[in-house]
MDTraj code that builds the backbone (N, CA, C; nanometers):
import mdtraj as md
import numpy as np

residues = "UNK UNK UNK UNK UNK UNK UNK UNK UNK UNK UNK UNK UNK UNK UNK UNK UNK UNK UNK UNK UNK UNK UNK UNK UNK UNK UNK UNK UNK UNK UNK UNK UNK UNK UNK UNK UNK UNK UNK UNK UNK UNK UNK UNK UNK UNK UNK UNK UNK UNK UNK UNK UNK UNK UNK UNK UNK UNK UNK UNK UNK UNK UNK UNK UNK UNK UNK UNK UNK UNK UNK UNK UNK UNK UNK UNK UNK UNK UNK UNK UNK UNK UNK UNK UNK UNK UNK UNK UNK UNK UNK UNK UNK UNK UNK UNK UNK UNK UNK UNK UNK UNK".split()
xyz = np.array([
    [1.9075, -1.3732, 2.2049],
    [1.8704, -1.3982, 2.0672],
    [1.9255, -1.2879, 1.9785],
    [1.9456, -1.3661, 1.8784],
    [1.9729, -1.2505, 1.7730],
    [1.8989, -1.2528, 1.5865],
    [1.8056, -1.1163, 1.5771],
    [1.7367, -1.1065, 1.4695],
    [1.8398, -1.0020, 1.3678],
    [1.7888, -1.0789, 1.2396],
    [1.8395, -0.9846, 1.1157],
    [1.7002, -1.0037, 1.0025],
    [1.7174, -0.8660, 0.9436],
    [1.6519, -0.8180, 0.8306],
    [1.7334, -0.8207, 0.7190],
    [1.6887, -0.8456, 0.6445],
    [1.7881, -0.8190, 0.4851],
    [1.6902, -0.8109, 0.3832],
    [1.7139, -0.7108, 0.3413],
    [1.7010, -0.6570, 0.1954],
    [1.7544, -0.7180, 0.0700],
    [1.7411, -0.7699, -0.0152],
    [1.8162, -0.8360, -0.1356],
    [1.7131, -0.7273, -0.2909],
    [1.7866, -0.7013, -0.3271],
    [1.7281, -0.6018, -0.4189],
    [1.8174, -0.6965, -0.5819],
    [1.7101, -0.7851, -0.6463],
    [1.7573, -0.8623, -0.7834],
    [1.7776, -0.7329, -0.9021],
    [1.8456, -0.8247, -0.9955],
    [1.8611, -0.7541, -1.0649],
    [1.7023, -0.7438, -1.1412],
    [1.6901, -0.6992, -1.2597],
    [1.5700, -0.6490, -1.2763],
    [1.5008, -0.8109, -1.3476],
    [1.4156, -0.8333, -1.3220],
    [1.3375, -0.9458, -1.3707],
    [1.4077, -1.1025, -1.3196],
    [1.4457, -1.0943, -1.2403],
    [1.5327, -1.2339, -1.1962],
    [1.5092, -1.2746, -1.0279],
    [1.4364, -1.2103, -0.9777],
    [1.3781, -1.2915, -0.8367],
    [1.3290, -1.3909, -0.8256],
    [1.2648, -1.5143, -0.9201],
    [1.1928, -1.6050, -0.9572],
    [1.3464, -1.6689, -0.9572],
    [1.4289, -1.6593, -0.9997],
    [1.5608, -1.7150, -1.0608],
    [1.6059, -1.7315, -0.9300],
    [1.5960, -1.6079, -0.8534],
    [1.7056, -1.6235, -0.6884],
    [1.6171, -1.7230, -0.6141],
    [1.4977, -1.6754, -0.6241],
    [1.3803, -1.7779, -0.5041],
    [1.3934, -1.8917, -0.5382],
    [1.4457, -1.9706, -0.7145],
    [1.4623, -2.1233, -0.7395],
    [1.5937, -2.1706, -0.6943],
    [1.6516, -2.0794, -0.6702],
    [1.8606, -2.1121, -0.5971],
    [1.8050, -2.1364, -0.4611],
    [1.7032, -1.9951, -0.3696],
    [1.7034, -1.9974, -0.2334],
    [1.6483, -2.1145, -0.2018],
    [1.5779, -2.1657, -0.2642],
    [1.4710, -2.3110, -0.2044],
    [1.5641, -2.4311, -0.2798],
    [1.6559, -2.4298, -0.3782],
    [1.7224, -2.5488, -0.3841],
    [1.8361, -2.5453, -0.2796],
    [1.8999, -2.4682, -0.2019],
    [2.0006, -2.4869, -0.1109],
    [1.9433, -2.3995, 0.0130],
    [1.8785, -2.3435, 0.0413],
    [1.8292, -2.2838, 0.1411],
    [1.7264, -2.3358, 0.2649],
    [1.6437, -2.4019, 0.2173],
    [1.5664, -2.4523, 0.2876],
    [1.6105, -2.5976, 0.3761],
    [1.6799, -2.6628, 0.3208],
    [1.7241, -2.7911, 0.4118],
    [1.8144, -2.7504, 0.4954],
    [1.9193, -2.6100, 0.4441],
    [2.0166, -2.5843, 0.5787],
    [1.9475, -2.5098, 0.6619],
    [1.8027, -2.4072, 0.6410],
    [1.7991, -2.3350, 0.7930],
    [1.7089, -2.4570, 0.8523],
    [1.6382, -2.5409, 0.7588],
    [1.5611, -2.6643, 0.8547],
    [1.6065, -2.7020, 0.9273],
    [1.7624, -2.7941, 0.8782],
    [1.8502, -2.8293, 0.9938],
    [1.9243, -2.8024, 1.0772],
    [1.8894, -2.6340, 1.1231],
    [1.9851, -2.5436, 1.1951],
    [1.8846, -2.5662, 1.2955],
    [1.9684, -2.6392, 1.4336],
    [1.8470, -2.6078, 1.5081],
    [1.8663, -2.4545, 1.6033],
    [1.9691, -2.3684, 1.5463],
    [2.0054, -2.2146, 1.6036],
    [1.9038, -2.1169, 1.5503],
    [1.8832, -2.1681, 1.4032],
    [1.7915, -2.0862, 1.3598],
    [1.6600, -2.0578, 1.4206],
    [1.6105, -2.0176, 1.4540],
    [1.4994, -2.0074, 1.5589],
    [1.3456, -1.9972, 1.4609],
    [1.3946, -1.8418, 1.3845],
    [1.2640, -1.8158, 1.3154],
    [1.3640, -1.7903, 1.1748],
    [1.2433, -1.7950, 1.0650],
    [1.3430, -1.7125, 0.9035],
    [1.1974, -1.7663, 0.8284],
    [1.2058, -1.6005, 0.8317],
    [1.0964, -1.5873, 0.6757],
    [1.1712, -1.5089, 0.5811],
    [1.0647, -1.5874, 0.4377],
    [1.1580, -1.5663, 0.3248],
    [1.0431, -1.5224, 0.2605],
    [1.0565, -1.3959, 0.2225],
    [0.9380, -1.2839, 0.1399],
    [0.9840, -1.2122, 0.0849],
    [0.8948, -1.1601, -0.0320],
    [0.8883, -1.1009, -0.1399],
    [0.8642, -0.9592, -0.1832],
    [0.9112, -0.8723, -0.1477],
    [0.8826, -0.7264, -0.1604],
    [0.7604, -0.6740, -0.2050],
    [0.7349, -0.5516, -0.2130],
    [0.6090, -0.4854, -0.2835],
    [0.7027, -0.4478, -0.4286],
    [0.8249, -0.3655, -0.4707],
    [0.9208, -0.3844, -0.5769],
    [0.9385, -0.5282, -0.6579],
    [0.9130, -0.5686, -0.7549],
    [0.8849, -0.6622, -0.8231],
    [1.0412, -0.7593, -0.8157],
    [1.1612, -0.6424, -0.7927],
    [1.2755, -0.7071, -0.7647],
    [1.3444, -0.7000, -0.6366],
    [1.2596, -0.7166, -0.5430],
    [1.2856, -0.7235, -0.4048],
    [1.2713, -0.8535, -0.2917],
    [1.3879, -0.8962, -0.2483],
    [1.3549, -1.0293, -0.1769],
    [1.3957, -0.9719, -0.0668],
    [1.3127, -1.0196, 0.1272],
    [1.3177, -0.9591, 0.2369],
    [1.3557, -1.0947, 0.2653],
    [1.4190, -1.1108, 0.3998],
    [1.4478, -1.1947, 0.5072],
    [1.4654, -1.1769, 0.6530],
    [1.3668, -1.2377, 0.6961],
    [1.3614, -1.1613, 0.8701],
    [1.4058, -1.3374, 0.8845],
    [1.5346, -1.3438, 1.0287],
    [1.5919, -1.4312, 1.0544],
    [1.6259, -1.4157, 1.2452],
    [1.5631, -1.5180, 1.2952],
    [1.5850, -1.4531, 1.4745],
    [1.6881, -1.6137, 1.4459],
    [1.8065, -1.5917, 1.5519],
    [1.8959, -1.7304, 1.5742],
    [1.9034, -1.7393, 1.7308],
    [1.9167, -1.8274, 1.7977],
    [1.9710, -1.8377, 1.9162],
    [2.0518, -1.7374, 1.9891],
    [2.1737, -1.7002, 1.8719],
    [2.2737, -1.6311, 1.9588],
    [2.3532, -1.5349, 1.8715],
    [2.4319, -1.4274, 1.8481],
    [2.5053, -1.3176, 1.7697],
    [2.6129, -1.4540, 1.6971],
    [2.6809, -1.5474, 1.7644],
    [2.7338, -1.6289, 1.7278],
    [2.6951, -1.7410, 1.6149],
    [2.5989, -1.7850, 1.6983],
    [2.5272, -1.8936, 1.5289],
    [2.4911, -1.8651, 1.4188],
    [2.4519, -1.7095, 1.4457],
    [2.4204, -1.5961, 1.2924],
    [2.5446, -1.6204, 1.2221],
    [2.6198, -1.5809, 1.2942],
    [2.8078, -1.5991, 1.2225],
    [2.8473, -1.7099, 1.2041],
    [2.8141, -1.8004, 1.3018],
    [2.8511, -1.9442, 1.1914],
    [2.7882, -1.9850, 1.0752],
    [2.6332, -1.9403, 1.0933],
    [2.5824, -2.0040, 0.9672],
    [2.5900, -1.9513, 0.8336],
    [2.6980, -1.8484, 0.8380],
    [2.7498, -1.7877, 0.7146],
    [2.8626, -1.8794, 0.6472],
    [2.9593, -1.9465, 0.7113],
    [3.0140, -2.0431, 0.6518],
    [2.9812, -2.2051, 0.6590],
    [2.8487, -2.2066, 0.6640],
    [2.7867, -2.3322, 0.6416],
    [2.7723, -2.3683, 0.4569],
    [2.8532, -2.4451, 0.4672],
    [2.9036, -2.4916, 0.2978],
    [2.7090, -2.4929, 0.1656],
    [2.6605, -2.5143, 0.2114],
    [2.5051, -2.5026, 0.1863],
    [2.4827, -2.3698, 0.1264],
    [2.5161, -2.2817, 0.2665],
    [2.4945, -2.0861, 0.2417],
    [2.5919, -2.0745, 0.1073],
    [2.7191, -2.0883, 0.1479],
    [2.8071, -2.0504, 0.0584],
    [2.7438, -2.1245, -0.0773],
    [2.6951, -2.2320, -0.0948],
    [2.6840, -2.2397, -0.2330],
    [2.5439, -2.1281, -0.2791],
    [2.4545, -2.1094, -0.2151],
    [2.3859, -2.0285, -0.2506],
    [2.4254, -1.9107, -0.2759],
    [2.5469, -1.8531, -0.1981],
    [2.5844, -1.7325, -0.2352],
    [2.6255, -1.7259, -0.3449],
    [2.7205, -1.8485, -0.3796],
    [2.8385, -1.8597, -0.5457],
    [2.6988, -1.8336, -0.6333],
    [2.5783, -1.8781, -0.6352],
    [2.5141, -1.9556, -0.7455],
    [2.3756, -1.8093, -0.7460],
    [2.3742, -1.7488, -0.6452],
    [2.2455, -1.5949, -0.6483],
    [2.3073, -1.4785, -0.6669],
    [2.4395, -1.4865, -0.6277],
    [2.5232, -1.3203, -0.6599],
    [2.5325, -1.2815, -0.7846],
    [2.5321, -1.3508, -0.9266],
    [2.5549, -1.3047, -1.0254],
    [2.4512, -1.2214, -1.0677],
    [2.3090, -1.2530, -0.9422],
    [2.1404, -1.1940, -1.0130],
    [2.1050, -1.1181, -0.9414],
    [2.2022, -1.0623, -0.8889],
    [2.2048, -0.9631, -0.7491],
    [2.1987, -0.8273, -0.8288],
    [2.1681, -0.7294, -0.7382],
    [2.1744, -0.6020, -0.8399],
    [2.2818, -0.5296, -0.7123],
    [2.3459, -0.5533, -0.5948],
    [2.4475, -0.5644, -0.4999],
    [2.4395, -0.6151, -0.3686],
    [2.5002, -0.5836, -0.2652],
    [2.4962, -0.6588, -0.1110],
    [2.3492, -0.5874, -0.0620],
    [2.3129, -0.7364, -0.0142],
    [2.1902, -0.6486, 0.0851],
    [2.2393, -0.5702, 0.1758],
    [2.0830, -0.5001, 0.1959],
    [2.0861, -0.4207, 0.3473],
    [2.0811, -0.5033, 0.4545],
    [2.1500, -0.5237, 0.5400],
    [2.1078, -0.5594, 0.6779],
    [2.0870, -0.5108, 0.7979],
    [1.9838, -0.5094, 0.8429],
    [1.9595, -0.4308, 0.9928],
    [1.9309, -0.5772, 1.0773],
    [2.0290, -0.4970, 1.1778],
    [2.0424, -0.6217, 1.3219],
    [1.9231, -0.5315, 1.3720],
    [1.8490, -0.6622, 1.4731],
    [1.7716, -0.6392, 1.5192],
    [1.7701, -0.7166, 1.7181],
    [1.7715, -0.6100, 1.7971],
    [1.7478, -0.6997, 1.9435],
    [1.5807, -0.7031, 2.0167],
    [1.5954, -0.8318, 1.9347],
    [1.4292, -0.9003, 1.9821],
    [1.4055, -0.8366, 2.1580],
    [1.2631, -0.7839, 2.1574],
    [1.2698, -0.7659, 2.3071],
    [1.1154, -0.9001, 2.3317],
    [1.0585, -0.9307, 2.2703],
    [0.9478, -1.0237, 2.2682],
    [0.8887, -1.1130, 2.1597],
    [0.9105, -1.1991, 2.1434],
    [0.8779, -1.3006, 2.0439],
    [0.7980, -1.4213, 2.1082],
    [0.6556, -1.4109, 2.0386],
    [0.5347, -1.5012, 2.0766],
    [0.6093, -1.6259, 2.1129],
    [0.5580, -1.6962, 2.2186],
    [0.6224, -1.8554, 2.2416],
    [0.7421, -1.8645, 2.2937],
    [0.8541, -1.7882, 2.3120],
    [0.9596, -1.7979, 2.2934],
    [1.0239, -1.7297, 2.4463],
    [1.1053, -1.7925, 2.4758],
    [1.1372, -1.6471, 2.6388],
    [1.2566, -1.5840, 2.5158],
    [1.2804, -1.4255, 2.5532],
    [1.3692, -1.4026, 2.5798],
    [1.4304, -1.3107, 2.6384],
    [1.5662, -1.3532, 2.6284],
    [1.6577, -1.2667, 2.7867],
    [1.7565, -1.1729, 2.7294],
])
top = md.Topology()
chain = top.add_chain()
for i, resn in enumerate(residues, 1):
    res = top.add_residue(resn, chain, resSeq=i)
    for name in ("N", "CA", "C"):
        top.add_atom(name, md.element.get_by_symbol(name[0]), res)
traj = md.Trajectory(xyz[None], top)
């Protein structure tokens, strides 16, 4: 398995703006990912802070689902309200409730 964290830091007063992009193109593509395993989508204690913890199947499906035409439009349509690139920290799951992994 493979987990990621991301940090998305909005520009100032516009997270309401990214969270209405993330749920108009976001939510039907990780639904229908069946790689995606886990992905929560939360809201910082910083008023312009969006978090994303994301576990996938494999280091590979993480990387495909970056050019899944869906992502990419979310990217064209949330970067302008970005304040820059998230942080990302990879993460190697050693135990996740329900789930084996190896």
């Amino acid at each position: 398995m493979h987990a990621l964290l991301l940090k998305h830091k909005t520009l100032p007063g516009k997270r309401g703006e990214v969270e209405e992009i993330w749920r108009k193109h976001m939510i039907s593509a990780v639904d229908s990912n069946k790689d995606h395993l886990v992905y929560v989508y939360n809201f910082g204690q910083d008023d312009d802070e969006i978090w994303a913890f994301q576990v996938y199947q494999s280091k590979e499906a993480a990387s495909e689902f970056l050019s899944h035409p869906t992502y990419l439009k979310y990217l064209e349509a949330s970067r302008p309200l970005l304040a820059g690139e998230p942080i990302i920290e990879v993460l190697d799951p050693r135990w996740i409730k329900g789930m084996e992994v190896s």
